[in-house]
C-alpha positions in Angstrom: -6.8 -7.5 35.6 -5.7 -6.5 38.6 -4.2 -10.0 39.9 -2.9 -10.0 36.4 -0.7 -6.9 36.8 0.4 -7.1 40.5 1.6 -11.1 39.5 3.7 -9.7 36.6 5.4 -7.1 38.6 8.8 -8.1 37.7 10.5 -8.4 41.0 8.0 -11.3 41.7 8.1 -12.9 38.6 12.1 -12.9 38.6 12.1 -14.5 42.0 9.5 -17.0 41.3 11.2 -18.0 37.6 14.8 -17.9 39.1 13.9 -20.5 41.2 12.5 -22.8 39.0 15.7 -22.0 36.7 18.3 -23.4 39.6 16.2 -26.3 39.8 15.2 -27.6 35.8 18.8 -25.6 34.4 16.2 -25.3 31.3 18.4 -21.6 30.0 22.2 -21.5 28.9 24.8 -20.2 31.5 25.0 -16.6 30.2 21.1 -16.3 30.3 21.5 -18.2 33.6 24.2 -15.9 35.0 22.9 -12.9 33.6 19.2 -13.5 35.5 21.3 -14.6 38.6 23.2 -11.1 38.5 19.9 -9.3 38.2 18.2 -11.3 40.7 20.4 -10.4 43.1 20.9 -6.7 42.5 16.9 -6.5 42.8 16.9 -8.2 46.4 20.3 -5.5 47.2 18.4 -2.9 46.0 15.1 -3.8 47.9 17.7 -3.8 51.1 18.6 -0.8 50.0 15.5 0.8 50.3 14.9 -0.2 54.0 17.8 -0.7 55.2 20.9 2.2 55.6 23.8 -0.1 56.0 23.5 -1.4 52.4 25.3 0.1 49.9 24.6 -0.3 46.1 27.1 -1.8 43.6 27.5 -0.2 40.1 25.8 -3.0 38.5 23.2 -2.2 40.7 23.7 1.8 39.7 24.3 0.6 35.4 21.9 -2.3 34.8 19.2 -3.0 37.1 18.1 0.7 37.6 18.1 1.4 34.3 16.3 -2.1 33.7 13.7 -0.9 37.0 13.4 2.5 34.9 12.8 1.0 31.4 10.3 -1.7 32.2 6.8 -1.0 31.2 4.0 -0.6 33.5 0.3 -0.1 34.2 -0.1 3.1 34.4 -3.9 4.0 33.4 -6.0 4.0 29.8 -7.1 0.6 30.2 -10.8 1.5 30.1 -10.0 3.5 27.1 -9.0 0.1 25.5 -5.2 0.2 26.0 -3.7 -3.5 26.3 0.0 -3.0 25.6 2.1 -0.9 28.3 5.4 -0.1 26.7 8.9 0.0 28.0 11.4 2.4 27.0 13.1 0.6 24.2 16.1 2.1 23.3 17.2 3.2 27.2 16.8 -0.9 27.5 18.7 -2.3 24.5 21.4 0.8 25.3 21.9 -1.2 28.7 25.5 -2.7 28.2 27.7 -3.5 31.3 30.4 -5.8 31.7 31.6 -7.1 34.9 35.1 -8.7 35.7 34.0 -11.5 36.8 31.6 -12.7 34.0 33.3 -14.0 30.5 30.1 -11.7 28.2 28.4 -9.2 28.7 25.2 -8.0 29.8 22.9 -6.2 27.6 19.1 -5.6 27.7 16.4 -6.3 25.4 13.1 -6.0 25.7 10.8 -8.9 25.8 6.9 -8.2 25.5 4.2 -11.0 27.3 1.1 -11.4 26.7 -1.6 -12.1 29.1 -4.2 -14.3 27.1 -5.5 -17.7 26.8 -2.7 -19.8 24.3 -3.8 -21.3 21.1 -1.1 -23.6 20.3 2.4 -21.2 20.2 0.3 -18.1 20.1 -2.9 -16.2 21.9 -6.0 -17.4 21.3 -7.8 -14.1 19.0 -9.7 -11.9 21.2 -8.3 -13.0 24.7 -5.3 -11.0 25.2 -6.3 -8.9 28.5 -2.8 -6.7 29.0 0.9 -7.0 27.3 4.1 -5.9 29.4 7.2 -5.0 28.3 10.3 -6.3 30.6 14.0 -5.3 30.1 16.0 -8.9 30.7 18.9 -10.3 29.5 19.3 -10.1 25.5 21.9 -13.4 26.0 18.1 -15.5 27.1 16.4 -16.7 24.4 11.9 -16.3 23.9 12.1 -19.9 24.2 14.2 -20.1 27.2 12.0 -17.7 29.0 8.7 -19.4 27.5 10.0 -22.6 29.4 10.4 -20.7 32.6 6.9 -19.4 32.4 5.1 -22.6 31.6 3.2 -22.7 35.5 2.8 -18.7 34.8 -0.9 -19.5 33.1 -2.1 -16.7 32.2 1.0 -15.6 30.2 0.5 -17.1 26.6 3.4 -15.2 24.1 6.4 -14.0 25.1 8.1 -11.8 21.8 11.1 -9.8 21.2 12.4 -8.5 18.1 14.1 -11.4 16.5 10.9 -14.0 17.3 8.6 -11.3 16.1 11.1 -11.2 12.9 8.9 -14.4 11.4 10.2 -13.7 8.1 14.0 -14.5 7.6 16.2 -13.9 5.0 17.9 -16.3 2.8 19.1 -17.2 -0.4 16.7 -15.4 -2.6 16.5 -12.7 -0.3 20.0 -11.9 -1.3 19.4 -12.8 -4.8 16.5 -10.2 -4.8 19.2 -7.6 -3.4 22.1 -7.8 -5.4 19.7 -8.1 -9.2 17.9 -4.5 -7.5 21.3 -3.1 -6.5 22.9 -3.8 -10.1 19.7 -2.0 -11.9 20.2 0.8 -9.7 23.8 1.2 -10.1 23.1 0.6 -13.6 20.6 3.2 -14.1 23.1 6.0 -11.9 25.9 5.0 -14.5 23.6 4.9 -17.7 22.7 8.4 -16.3 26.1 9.8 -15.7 27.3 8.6 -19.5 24.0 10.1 -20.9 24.3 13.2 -19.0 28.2 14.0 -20.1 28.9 11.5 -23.3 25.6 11.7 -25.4 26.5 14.9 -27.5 29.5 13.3 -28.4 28.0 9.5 -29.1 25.1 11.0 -31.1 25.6 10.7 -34.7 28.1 7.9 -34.3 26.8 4.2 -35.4 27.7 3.7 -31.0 23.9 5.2 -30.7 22.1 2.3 -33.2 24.1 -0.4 -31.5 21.6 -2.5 -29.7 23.7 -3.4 -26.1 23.9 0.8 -25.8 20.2 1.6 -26.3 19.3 -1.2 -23.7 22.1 0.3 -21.5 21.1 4.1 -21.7 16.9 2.5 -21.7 18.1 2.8 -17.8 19.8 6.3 -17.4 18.1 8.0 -14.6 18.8 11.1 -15.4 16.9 11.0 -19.1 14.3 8.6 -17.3 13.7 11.6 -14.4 13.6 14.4 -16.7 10.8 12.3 -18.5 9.1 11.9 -15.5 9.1 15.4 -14.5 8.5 16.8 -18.2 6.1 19.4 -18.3 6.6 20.8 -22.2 3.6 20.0 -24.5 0.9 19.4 -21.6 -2.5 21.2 -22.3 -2.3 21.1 -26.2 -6.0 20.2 -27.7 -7.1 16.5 -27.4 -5.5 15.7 -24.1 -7.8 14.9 -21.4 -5.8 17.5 -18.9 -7.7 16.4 -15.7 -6.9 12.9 -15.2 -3.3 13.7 -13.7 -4.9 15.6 -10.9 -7.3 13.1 -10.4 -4.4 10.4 -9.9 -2.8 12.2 -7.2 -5.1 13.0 -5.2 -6.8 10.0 -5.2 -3.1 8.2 -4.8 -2.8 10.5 -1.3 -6.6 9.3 -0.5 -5.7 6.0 -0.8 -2.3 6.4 1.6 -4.5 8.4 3.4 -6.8 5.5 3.8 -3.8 3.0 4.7 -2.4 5.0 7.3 -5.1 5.5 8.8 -6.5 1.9 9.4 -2.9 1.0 10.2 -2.8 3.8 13.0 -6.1 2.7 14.2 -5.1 -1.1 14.6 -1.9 0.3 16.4 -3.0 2.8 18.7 -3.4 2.4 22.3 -6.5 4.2 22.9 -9.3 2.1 21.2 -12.5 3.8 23.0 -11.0 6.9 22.2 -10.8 6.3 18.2 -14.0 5.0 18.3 -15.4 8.3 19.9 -13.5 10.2 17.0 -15.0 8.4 14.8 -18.4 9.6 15.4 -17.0 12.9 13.5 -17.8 13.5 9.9 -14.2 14.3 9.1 -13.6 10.3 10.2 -15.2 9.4 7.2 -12.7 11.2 4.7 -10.1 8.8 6.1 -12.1 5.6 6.5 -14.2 6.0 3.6 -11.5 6.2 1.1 -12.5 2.9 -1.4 -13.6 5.6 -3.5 -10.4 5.9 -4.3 -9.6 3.3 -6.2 -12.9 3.0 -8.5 -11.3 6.7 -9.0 -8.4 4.4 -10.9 -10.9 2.0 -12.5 -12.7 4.8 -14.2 -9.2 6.3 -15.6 -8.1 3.0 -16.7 -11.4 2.9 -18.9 -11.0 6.1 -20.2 -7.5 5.9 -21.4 -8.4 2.6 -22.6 -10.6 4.0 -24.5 -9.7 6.8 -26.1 -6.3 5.7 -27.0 -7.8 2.2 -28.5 -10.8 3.7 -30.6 -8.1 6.6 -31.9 -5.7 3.8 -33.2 -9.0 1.8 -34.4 -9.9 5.0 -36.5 -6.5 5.1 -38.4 -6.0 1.6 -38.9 -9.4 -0.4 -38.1 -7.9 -3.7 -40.0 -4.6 -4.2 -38.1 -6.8 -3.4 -34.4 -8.9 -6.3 -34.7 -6.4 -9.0 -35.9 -5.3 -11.7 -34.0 -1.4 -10.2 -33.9 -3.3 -7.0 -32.8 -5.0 -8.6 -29.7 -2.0 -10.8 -28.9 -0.2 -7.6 -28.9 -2.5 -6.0 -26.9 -2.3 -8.1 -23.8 1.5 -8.8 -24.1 2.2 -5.0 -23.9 -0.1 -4.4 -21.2 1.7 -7.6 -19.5 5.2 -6.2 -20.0 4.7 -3.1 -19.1 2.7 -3.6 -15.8 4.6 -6.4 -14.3 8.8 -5.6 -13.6 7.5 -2.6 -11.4 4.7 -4.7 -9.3 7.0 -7.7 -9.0 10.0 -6.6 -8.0 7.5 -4.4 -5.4 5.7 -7.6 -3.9 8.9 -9.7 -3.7 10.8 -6.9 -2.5 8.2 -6.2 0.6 8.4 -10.1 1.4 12.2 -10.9 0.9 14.1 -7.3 1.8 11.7 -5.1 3.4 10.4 -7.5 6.4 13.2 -9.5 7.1 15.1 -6.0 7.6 12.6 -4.4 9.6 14.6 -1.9 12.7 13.6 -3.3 15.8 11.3 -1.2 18.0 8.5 -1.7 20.9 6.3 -0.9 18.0 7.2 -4.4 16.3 6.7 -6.6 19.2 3.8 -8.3 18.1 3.4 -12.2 17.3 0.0 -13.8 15.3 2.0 -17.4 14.7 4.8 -18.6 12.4 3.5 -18.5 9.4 5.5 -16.0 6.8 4.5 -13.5 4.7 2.1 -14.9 2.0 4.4 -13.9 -0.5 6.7 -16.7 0.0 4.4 -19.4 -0.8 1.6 -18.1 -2.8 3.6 -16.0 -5.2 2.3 -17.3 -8.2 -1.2 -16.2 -7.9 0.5 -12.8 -7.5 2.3 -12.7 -10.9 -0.7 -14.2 -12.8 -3.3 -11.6 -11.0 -5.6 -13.8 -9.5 -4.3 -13.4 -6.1 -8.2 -11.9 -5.9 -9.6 -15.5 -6.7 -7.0 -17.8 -4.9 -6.0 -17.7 -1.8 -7.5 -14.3 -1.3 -8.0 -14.2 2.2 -5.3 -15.0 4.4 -2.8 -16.2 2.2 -3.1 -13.3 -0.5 -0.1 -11.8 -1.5 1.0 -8.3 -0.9 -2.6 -6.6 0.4 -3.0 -3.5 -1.8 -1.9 -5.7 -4.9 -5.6 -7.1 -5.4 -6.4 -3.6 -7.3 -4.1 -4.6 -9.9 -5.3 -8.4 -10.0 -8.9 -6.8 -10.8 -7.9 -4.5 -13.3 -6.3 -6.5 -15.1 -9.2 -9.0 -15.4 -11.5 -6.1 -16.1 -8.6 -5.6 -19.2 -8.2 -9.1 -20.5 -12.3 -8.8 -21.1 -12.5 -5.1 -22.1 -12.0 -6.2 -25.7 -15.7 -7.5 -25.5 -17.0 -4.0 -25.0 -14.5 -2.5 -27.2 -15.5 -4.8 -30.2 -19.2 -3.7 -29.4 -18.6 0.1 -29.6 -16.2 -0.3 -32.7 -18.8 -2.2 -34.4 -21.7 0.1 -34.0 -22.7 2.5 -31.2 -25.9 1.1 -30.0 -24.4 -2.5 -30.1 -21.9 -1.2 -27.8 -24.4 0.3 -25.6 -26.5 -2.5 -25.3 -23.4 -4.7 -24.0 -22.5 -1.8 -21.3 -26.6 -2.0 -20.5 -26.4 -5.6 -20.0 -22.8 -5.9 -18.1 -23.8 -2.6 -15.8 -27.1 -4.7 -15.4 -25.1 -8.2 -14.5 -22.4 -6.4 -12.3 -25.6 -4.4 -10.0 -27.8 -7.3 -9.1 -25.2 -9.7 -8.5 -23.8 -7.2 -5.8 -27.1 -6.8 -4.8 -27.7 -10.3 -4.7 -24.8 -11.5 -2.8 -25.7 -8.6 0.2 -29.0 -10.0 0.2 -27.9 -13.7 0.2 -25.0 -12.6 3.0 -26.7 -9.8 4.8 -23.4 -8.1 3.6 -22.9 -3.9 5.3 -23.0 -1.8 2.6 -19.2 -1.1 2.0 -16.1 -2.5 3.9 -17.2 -1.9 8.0 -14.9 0.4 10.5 -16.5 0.5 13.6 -20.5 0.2 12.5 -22.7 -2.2 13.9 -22.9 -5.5 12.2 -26.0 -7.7 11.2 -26.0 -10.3 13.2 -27.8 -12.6 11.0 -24.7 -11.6 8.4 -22.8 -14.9 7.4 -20.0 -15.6 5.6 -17.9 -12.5 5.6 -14.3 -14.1 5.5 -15.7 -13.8 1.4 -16.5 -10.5 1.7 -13.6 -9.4 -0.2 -13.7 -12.2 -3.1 -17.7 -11.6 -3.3 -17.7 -7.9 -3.8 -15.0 -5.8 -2.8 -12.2 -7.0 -4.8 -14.1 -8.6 -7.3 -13.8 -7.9 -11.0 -17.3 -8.8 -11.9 -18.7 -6.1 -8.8 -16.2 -3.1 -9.2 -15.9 -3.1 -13.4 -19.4 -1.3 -12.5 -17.0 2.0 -13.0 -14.9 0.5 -15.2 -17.6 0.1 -18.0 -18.4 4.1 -17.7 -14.7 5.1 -18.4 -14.7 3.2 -21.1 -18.0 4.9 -22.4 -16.3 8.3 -21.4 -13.4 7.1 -23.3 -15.1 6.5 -26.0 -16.7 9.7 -26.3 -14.4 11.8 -25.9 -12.6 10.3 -28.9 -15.8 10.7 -31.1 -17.2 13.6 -30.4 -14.1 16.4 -30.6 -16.5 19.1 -29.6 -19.6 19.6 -27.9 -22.1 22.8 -27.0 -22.9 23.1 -23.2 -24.9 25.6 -21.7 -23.3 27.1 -19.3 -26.1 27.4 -16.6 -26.7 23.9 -17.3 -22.8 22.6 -16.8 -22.4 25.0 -13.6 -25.9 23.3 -12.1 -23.9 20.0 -13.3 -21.0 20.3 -11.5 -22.4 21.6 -8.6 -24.7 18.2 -8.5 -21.4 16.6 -9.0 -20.1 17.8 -5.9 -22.4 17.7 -3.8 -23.3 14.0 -4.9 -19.7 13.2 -4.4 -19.9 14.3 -0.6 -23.3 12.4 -0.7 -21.4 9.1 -1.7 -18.8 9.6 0.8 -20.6 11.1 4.0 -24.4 9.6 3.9 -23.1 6.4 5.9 -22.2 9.0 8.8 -25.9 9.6 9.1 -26.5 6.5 10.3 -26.6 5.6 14.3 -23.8 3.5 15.2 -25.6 1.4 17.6 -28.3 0.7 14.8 -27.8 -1.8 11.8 -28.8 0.1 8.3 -31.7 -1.8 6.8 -30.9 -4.4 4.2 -32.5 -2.4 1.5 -30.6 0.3 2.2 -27.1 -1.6 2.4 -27.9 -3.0 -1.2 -28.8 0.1 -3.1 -25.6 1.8 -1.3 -23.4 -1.1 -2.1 -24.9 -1.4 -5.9 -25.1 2.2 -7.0 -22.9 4.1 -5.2 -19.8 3.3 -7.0 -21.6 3.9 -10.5 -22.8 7.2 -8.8 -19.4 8.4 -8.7 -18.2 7.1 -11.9 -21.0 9.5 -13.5 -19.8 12.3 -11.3 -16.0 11.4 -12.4 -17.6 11.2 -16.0 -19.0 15.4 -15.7 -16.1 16.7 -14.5 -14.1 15.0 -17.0 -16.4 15.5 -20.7 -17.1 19.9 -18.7 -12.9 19.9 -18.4 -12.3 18.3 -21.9 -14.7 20.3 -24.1 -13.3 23.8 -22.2 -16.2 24.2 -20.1 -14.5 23.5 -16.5 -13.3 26.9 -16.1 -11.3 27.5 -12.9 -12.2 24.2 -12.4 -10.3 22.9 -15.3 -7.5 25.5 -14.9 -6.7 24.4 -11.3 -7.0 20.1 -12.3 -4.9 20.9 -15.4 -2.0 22.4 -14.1 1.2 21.5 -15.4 2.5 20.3 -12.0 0.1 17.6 -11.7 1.7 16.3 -14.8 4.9 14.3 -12.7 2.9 13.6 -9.7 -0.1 11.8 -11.7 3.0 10.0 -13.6 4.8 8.5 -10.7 1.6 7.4 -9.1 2.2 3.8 -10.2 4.9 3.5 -8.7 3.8 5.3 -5.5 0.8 2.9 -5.4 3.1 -0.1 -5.3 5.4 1.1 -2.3 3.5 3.5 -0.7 2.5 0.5 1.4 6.0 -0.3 2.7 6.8 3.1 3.3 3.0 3.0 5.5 4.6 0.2 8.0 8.0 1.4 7.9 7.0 4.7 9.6 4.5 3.2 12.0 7.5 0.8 13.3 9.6 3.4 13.8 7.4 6.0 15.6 9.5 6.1 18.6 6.5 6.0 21.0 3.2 3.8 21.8 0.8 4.7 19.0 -1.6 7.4 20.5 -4.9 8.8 18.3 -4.7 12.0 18.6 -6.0 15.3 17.3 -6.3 14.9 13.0 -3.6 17.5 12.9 -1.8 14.7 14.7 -2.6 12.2 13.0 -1.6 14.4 9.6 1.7 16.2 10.2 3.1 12.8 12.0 1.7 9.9 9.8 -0.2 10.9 6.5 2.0 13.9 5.3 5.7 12.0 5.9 3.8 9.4 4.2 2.9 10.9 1.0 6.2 13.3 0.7 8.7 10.2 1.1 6.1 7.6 -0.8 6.4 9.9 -4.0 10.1 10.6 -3.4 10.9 7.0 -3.3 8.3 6.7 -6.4 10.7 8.7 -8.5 13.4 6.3 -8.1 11.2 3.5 -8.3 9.7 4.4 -11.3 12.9 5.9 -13.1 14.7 2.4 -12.7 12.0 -0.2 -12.3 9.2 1.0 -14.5 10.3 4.0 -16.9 13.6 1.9 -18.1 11.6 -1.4 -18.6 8.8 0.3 -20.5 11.7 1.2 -22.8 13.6 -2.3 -24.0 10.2 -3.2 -24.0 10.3 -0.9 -26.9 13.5 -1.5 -27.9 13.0 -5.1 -28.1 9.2 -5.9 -29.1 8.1 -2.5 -29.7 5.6 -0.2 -28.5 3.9 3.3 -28.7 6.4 6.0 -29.8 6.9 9.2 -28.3 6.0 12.3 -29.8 7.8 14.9 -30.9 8.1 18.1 -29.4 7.7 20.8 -31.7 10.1 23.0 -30.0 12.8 20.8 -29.9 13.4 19.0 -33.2 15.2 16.1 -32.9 15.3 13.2 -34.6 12.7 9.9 -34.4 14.8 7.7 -33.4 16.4 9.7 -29.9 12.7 10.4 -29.6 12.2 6.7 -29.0 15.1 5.7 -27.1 14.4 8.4 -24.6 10.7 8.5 -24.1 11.2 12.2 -22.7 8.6 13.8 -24.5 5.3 12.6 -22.9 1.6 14.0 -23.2 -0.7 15.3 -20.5 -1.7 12.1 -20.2 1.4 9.7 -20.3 0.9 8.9 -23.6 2.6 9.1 -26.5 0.9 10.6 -29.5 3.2 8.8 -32.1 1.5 5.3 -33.7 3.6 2.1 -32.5 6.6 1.4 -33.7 5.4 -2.6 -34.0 5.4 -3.3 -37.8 1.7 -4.4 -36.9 0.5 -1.5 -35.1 -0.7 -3.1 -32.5 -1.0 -2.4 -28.5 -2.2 1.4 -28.9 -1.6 2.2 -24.7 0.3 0.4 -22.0 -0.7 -0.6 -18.8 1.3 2.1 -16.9 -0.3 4.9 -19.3 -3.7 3.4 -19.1 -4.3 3.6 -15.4 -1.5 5.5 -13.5 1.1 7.8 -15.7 
């Protein structure tokens, strides 16, 4: 380390790489000149120093101090696990200076090597010893310099900005741009015309034309105020929790992002790994809880909405135009939002990422996943192919593996709607399937007991590189939850009311709690330095998820029936109502809005105190995530969901019983929504088929 750092001090280096530069002329002449100039002022300077006679020139005074001042350094926290020592970015890259006798001019950018053993155009994993950052000459290329410091050995990448920006833009990129830019624009305009010209069009055959519906089916002022509708929550038969239950499992799950992105970025390794010793570490880490959270409302919307269409019309729900209908609505609806999300991340968002120190990282050429393996994407299955380095858009398997768990749902479904105790004994057998195949494949695998942080692997554990397509993202492990919203679901639409003692139901949710923080916490109790016995890791891995889905299932049946008291008052409050709505939306970007603030953090990543960690990271992120969401969802999800409508047909929206208006504005505008998202009206389809969408079945 040592030899390392005092070979890199950049005086040195320049001197030694200048003269290899005279002697190969392997750089262009500005990089050439440019490295010349600097080369010189260092030695002038250094002269400086010792000698009185010497007198410092303003390039001297306006580049190389400033280059001196802005070069990164050691200076301490390597045995806390710190590898990169930053520069100071922007005073580097504000460096501008030109001289009279030089045709450009000379600006600074900062260049970041990494001392490692190479693997081909990159560092080998797990060999990188120390990174520097150095203020050069932006007009010198990473190539250039890499030539330059081909004897240097233990250098292995040298990055700035644009090499680090693997991911260029091009022809669809732009494509991409200008097709989001026009729906926006769209949906401002739709909004202004619906805002100041609809009294006046309604009533006039204008309204029933079919161009005008599709046009104001994006008017962002209609499709906010639908959003952030409130009227009509609360009545009898709405499941008022669910709402809550979204959002705050949405801010556990950017919780959970930011945090694992924070600890993969920050400088102090030793000292996150101390932190996470504390129970309160677990909250963040141990967020996967999260999203069975959103497997167990899809299966309860599912549900309930499908059995209360199946008990007004049993004939028309089990046809084949009923089941075709079925999966195209759910297709429809869930898609334009994640697709334009995924493409958007790949072709828009990385390309056009700001430069800053904290982007100066290189792990090959390869782009972004999306680019090649789309397709997996937009047929969910990026869970089963290509699901480990090549899988599209992270976050997005959640929506590959519902979606599976929906395509076979009917199965179930059919079960319950034929008798009771059929349908039972097909949950029994699937619950049964699901639990020893996880427990199975951690047996076969030596598998930890949930995703591992910093706990102490078996070494006998093989395999893991599958760990995610063998349990955690697979339909066939995780519909564990699934299958008890559904029987949730299910209840609550056949039984309308209930008698609970109330001893019994405050004992209940008590339990409920306190198994909750039993689910989330018990894998603090075990030493780090010790691996959890195999036994142990199964039963955790197999029946910890179904654990919480029965404590999901409590609070949900003791809120419905009116037995949740404050309880039920607090998680049904009106205000959760737009929150729980956009959290779609907020799922698919919450992501990009994740990286974008970690690039732009204008210092080296630091774990600090959680209030830190909170008020910089994890509240900016949920705040702008759900802004961002209301836009997202008003123009991307909201307005598709409606020529979806408009075109194929689909569930129609109530009608508020304070505002009579007629069916057919009731439709077009979709303004009136439920507690849960839903619409209480019957499809508009002259089959009565696809009782729920995919956005109302799991997210709004």
């Amino acid at each position: 380390m040592k030899q390392s750092v005092k070979s890199f001090e950049m005086k040195d280096w320049l001197f030694r790489v200048m003269k290899r530069a005279a002697n190969e002329n392997s750089v262009n002449i500005a990089c050439m000149e440019d490295l010349t100039d600097l080369e010189e002022s260092f030695r002038r300077i250094e002269s400086a120093l010792t000698k009185k006679n010497v007198t410092m020139t303003d390039f001297d005074k306006k580049v190389t101090i400033q280059v001196i001042d802005s070069n990164g350094a050691y200076n301490g926290g390597f045995l806390r696990g710190r590898k990169v020592f930053q520069g100071r970015f922007d005073e580097c890259r504000l460096i501008k200076y030109k001289a009279s006798n030089r045709s450009h001019t000379w600006e600074g950018d900062v260049f970041r090597y990494f001392i490692g053993q190479q693997d081909g155009n990159k560092c080998k994993d797990g060999t990188v010893l120390v990174a520097f950052d150095q203020c050069l000459p932006k007009s010198c290329s990473v190539s250039e310099l890499r030539k330059l410091l081909e004897k240097e050995e233990q250098i292995c990448v040298v990055v700035n900005n644009e090499y680090a920006r693997v991911n260029k833009a091009n022809w669809f990129s732009w494509f991409l741009g200008i097709l989001m830019a026009i729906i926006v624009v769209v949906s401002v305009f739709a909004g202004v015309v619906d805002y100041f010209l609809s009294n006046h069009i309604k009533g006039t055959s204008i309204e029933k034309l079919l161009w005008y519906r599709l046009f104001m089916a994006f008017s962002l002022s209609s499709n906010v105020k639908g959003i952030m509708n409130v009227k009509g929550t609360n009545k009898p038969g709405q499941i008022g929790s669910l709402h809550c239950m979204r959002f705050f499992s949405m801010v556990w799950v950017i919780m959970g992002h930011m945090n694992s992105n924070v600890v993969g970025a920050a400088s102090n390794v030793l000292d996150i790994l101390d932190a996470s010793k504390a129970a309160q570490f677990y909250i963040l880490s141990n967020s996967f809880f999260s999203v069975d959270t959103f497997f167990f409302i899809g299966g309860v919307l599912l549900a309930y909405m499908w059995f209360k269409e199946f008990k007004k019309d049993r004939r028309t729900m089990m046809s084949s135009k009923g089941w075709l209908m079925f999966y195209v609505h759910r297709i429809l609806r869930l898609s334009p939002p994640y697709y334009f999300a995924f493409f958007f991340w790949s072709y828009i968002f990385l390309p056009n990422l700001p430069d800053s120190s904290n982007n100066l990282y290189y792990s090959g050429d390869d782009e972004d996943p999306c680019r090649k393996f789309w397709w997996p994407a937009m047929l969910y299955v990026q869970n089963l192919v290509h699901y480990t380095k090549d899988q599209c858009y992270g976050i997005s398997w959640y929506l590959a593996a519902d979606m599976q768990m929906y395509v076979f749902s009917p199965i179930l479904l059919i079960a319950l709607g034929m008798n009771v105790h059929l349908g039972l004994s097909v949950a029994g057998v699937i619950l049964f399937l699901s639990t020893s195949g996880n427990i199975a494949t951690i047996y076969k695998f030596r598998y930890p007991p949930t995703i591992a942080v910093f706990d102490k692997p078996d070494p006998k554990m093989t395999n893991y590189d599958n760990y995610g397509f063998l349990i955690y993202q697979s339909a066939w492990i995780r519909c564990q939850i699934y299958v008890i919203g559904i029987l949730v679901g299910y209840f609550l639409q056949m039984k309308k009311s209930i008698k609970i003692n109330k001893y019994l139901n405050l004992g209940l949710l008590f339990a409920t709690f306190a198994f909750m923080l039993f689910d989330v916490m018990i894998l603090h109790a075990v030493p780090r330095d010790k691996v959890m016995p195999l036994f142990w890791r199964s039963i955790y891995s197999a029946f910890s998820k179904p654990l919480w889905g029965l404590c999901l299932s409590w609070i949900t049946i003791s809120c419905y029936y009116g037995y949740g008291g404050l309880l039920n008052s607090f998680m049904s409050w009106p205000g959760w109502t737009p929150l729980g709505r956009l959290t779609y939306s907020a799922y698919l970007i919450h992501l990009i809005v994740v990286t974008y603030l970690l690039i732009i953090h204008p210092s080296e990543i630091v774990w600090g105190s959680y209030t830190d960690i909170f008020s910089n990271f994890i509240v900016p992120s949920v705040v702008i995530t759900y802004l961002l969401a209301i836009l997202w969802s008003s123009c991307f999800e909201v307005a598709m969901g409606k020529i979806e409508i408009i075109l194929i047909g689909g569930r129609r929206r109530a009608v508020d019983p304070l505002k009579k208006r007629d069916e057919n504005e009731r439709d077009e505008k979709m303004g009136n929504r439920d507690q849960n998202g839903l619409s209480n009206g019957e499809t508009v389809s002259p089959i009565k088929t696809a009782p729920i969408s995919s956005k109302d079945e799991t997210w709004s």
